[in-house]
Wavefront OBJ file of the C-alpha trace (Angstrom):
o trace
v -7.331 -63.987 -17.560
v -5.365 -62.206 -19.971
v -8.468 -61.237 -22.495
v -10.007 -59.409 -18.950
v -6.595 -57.574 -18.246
v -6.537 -56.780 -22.236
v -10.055 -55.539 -21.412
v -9.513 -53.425 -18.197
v -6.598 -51.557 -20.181
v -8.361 -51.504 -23.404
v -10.976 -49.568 -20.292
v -8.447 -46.992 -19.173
v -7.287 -45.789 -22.177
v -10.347 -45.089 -23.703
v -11.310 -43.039 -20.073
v -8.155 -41.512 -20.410
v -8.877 -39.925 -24.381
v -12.215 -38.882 -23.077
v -10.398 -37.093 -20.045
v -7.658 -36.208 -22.742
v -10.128 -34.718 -25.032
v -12.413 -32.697 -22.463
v -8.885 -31.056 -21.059
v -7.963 -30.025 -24.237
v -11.445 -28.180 -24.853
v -10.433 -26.439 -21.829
v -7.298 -25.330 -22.723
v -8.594 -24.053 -26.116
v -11.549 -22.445 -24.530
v -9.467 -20.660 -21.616
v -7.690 -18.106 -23.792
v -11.277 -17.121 -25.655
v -12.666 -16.198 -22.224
v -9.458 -14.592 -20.583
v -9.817 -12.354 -23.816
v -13.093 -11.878 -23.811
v -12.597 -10.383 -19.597
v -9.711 -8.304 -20.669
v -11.306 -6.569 -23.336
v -14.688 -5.776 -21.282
v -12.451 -3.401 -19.744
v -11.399 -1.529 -23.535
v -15.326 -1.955 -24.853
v -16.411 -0.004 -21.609
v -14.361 2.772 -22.169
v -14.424 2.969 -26.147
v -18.227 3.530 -24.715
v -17.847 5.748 -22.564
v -15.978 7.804 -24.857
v -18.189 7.556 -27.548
v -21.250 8.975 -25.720
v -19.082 11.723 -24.251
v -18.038 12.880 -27.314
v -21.714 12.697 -29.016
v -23.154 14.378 -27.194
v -20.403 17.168 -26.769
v -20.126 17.672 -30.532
v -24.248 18.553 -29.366
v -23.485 20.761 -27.460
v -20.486 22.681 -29.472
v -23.849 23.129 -32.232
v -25.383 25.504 -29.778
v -22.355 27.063 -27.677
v -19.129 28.202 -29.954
v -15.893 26.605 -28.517
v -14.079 29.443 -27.823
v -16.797 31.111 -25.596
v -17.268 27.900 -23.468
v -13.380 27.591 -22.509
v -12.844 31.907 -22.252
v -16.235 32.299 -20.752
v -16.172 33.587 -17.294
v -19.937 33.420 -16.686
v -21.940 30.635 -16.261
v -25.448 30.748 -16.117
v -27.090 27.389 -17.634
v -31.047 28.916 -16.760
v -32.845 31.676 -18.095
v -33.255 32.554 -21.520
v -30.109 34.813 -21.723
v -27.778 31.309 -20.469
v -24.295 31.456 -20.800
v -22.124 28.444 -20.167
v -18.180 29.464 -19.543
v -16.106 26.435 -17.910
v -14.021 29.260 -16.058
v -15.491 29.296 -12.955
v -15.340 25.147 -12.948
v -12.035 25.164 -13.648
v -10.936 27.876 -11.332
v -13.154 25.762 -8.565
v -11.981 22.780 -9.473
v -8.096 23.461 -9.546
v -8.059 25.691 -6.458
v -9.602 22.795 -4.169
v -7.214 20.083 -5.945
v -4.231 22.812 -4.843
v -5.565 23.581 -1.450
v -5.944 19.527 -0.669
v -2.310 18.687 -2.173
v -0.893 21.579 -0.210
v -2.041 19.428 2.836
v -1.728 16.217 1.546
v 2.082 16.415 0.156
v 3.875 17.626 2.894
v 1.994 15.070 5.935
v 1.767 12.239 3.180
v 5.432 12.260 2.336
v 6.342 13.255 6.085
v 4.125 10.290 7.284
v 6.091 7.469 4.435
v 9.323 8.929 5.344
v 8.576 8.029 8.968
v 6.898 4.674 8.314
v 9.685 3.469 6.102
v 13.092 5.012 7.450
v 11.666 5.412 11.539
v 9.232 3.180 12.352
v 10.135 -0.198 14.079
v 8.539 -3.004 12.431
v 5.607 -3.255 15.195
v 4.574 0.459 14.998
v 4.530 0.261 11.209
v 1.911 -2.770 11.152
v 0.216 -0.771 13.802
v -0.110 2.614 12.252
v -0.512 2.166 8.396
v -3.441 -0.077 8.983
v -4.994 3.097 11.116
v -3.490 5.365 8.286
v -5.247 3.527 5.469
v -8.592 3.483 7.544
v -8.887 7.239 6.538
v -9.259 5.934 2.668
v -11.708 3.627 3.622
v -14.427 6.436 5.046
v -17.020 7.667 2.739
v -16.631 10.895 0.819
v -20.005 11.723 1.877
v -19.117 11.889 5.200
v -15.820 14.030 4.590
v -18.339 16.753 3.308
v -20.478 17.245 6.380
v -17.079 16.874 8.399
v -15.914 19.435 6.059
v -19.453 21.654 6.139
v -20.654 21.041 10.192
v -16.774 21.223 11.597
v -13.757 22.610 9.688
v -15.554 25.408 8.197
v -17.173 26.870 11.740
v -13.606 25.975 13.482
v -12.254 28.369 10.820
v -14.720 30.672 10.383
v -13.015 32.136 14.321
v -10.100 32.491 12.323
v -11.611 33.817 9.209
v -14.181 35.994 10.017
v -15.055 36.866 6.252
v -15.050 32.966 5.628
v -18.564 32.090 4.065
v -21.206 29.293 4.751
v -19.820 27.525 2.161
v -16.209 27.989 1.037
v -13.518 26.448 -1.109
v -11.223 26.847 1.499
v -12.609 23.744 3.664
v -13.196 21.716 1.440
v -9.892 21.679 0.012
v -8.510 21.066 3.279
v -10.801 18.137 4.172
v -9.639 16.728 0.438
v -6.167 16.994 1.590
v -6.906 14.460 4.173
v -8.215 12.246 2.203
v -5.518 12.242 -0.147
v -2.990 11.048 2.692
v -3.506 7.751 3.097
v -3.169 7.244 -0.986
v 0.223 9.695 -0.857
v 1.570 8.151 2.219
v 0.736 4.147 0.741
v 2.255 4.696 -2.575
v 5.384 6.712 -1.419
v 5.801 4.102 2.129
v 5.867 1.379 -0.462
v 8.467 3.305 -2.780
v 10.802 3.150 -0.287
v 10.288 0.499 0.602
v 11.585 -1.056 -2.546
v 14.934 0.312 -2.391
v 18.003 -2.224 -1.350
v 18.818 -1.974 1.946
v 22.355 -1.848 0.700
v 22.115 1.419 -0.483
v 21.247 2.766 3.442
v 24.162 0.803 4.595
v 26.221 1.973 2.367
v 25.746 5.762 3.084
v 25.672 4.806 6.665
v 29.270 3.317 6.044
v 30.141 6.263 4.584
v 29.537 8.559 7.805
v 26.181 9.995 6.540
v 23.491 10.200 9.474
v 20.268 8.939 8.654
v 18.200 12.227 8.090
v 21.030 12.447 5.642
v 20.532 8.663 4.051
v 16.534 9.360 3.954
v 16.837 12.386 2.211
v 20.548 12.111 -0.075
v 19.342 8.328 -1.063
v 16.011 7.110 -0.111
v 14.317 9.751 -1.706
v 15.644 10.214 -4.824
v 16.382 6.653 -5.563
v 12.168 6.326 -4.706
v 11.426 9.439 -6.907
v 9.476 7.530 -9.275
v 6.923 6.036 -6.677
v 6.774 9.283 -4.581
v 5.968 11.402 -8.092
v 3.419 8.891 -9.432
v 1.645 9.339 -5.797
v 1.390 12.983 -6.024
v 0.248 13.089 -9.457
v -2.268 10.342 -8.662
v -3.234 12.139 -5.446
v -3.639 15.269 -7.937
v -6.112 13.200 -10.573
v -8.063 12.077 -7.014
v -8.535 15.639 -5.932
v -9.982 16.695 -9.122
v -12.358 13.951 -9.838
v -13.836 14.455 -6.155
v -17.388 15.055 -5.898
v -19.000 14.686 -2.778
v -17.194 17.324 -0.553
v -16.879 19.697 -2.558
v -20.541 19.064 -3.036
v -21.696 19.631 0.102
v -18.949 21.810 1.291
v -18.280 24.439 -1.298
v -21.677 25.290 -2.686
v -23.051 25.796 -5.735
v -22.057 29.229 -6.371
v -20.583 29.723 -9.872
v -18.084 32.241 -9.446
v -15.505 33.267 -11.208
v -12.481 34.101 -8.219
v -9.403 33.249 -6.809
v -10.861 34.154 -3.116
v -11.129 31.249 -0.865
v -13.043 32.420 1.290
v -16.021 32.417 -1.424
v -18.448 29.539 -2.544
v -17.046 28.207 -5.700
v -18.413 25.231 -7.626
v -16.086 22.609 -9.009
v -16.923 20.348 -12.376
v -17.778 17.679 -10.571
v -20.427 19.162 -8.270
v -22.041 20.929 -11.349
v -22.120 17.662 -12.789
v -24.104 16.541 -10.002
v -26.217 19.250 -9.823
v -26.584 19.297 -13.752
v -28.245 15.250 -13.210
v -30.269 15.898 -10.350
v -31.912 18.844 -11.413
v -35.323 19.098 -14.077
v -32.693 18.924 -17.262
v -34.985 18.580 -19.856
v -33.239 15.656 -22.376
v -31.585 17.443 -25.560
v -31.446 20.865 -23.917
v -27.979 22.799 -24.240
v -28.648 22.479 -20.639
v -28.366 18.734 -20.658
v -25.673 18.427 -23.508
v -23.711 20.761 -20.707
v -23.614 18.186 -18.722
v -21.452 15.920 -21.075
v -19.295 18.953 -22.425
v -18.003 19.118 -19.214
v -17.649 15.548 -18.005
v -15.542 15.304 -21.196
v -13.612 18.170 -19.950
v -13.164 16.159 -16.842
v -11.918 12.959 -18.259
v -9.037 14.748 -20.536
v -8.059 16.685 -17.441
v -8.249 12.910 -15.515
v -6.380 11.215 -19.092
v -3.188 14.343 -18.413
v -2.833 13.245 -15.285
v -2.696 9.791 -15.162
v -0.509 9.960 -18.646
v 1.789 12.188 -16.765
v 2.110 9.715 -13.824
v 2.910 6.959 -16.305
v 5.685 9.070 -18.324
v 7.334 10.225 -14.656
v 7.073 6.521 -13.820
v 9.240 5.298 -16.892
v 11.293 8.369 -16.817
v 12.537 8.254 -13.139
v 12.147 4.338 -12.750
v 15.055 2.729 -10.774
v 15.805 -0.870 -11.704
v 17.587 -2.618 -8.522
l 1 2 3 4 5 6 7 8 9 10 11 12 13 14 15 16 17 18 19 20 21 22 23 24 25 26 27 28 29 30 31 32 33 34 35 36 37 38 39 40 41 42 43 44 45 46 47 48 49 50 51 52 53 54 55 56 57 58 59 60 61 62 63 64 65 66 67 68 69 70 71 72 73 74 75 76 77 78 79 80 81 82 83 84 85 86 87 88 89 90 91 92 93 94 95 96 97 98 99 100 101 102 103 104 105 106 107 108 109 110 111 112 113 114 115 116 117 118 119 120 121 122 123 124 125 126 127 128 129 130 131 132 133 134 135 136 137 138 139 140 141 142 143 144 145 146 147 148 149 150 151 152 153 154 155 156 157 158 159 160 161 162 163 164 165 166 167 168 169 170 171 172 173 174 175 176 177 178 179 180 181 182 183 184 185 186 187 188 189 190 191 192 193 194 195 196 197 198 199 200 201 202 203 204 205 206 207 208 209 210 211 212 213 214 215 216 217 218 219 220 221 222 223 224 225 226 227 228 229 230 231 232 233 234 235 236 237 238 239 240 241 242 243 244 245 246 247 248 249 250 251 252 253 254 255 256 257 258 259 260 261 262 263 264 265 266 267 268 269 270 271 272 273 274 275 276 277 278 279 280 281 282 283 284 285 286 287 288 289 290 291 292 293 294 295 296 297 298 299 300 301 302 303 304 305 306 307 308 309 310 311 312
């Protein structure tokens, strides 16, 4: 009786090594594949930053520097081509002003309500239906933008063209809201409710509280959202696409078709490019463009993050 009981143990402890042993190859694999994941993320951009900046230094053989960031004409076809990035940038940072004009003021008015307002019913009711305008495709912003806004004001505008900067700037604007009025909603969110009670105490009124307390103390939040908002608005693609034209002026009218980098871009890729053509190695001169102006931006967010950060 004892040798089987000796037996039975002897058993379990040799299931329990085995069980011991395959846990522990677990646990030394786990951090190996958790690495590998995480640095997918690096490798894919290293990448992509490698082939944007091959195939720029391409480009910068055929086109002197200088001319392609002072140039105000660009005209990629034709034997006399000339490829300035003025007319994409002034495109490109007119719309992203036009749609933050919009999106600031109703995106900040809309948290301010949500957070300082709102009971707690109408707030799980209405961000939901806020946040369902960052859910619809770009795509369908830019025939909103092209087939509605610009017609509606076109009776205000008589001199307002087919296709305009104007409208799609605006239509941009709206879609930055939801992202403006998330980010800033949840901002103030996060400050103690100790600091509204105390101001209250204090005799302030609560316009006074929202705007003396909330909002400064939530600066951090509210100023990453705009500058994140900002990096949206320039890397948009589709509306100002199919809104604004492909017209690659060089203006500060409105009211004109203006092209913006990222609708050249698509133009650039679905056109008859031939591969190796200054044409083509355009196409990567200013996507590179693109992603330093995108880098600023979201550098900038991170430095007015730690900068204005309030610990509680």
């Amino acid at each position: 009786m004892t040798d089987e009981r000796d037996l039975r143990v002897r058993d379990m402890i040799q299931a329990n090594k085995r069980t011991v042993t395959f846990n522990s190859i677990i646990e030394k694999c786990i951090p190996t594949i958790l690495f590998i994941i995480a640095i997918i993320s690096i490798l894919t951009t290293i990448g992509i930053l490698f082939t944007l900046i091959r195939e720029t230094i391409y480009f910068f053989r055929d086109v002197p520097f200088l001319d392609f960031f002072t140039g105000t004409k660009l005209k990629p076809l034709g034997d006399a081509a000339e490829f300035g990035i003025l007319p994409l940038l002034t495109g490109t940072f007119i719309s992203s002003a036009i749609a933050m004009l919009v999106a600031i003021p109703i995106g900040l008015m809309s948290a301010v309500f949500l957070s300082e307002y709102a009971s707690d019913k109408v707030r799980r009711i209405l961000k939901p239906i806020l946040e369902v305008l960052a859910g619809i495709p770009t795509i369908v912003y830019g025939f909103f933008a092209f087939t509605f806004v610009t017609p509606l004001l076109n009776r205000f505008i008589p001199m307002l063209e087919p296709t305009n900067i104007l409208s799609p700037g605006l239509v941009m604007g709206v879609m930055i809201i939801p992202m403006i009025a998330s980010l800033s909603e949840d901002a103030m969110s996060s400050v103690p409710n100790a600091m509204r009670e105390g101001a209250l105490g204090l005799g302030s009124t609560k316009l006074e509280v929202t705007w003396r307390v909330v909002i400064p103390a939530a600066m951090s939040g509210i100023i990453s959202s705009f500058v994140l908002g900002i990096s949206r608005a320039i890397g948009e693609t589709m509306i100002v696409a199919i809104a604004s034209g492909s017209s690659k002026n060089f203006t500060f009218d409105v009211t004109q078709s203006m092209q913006t980098m990222t609708a050249y871009i698509v133009e650039v890729t679905g056109g008859d490019a031939p591969a190796g053509s200054t044409l083509y190695y355009s196409l990567y001169a200013v996507a590179f463009t693109l992603f330093v102006f995108t880098l600023i931006m979201n550098l900038i967010a991170q430095y007015i993050s730690k900068k204005f950060r309030e610990g509680y």
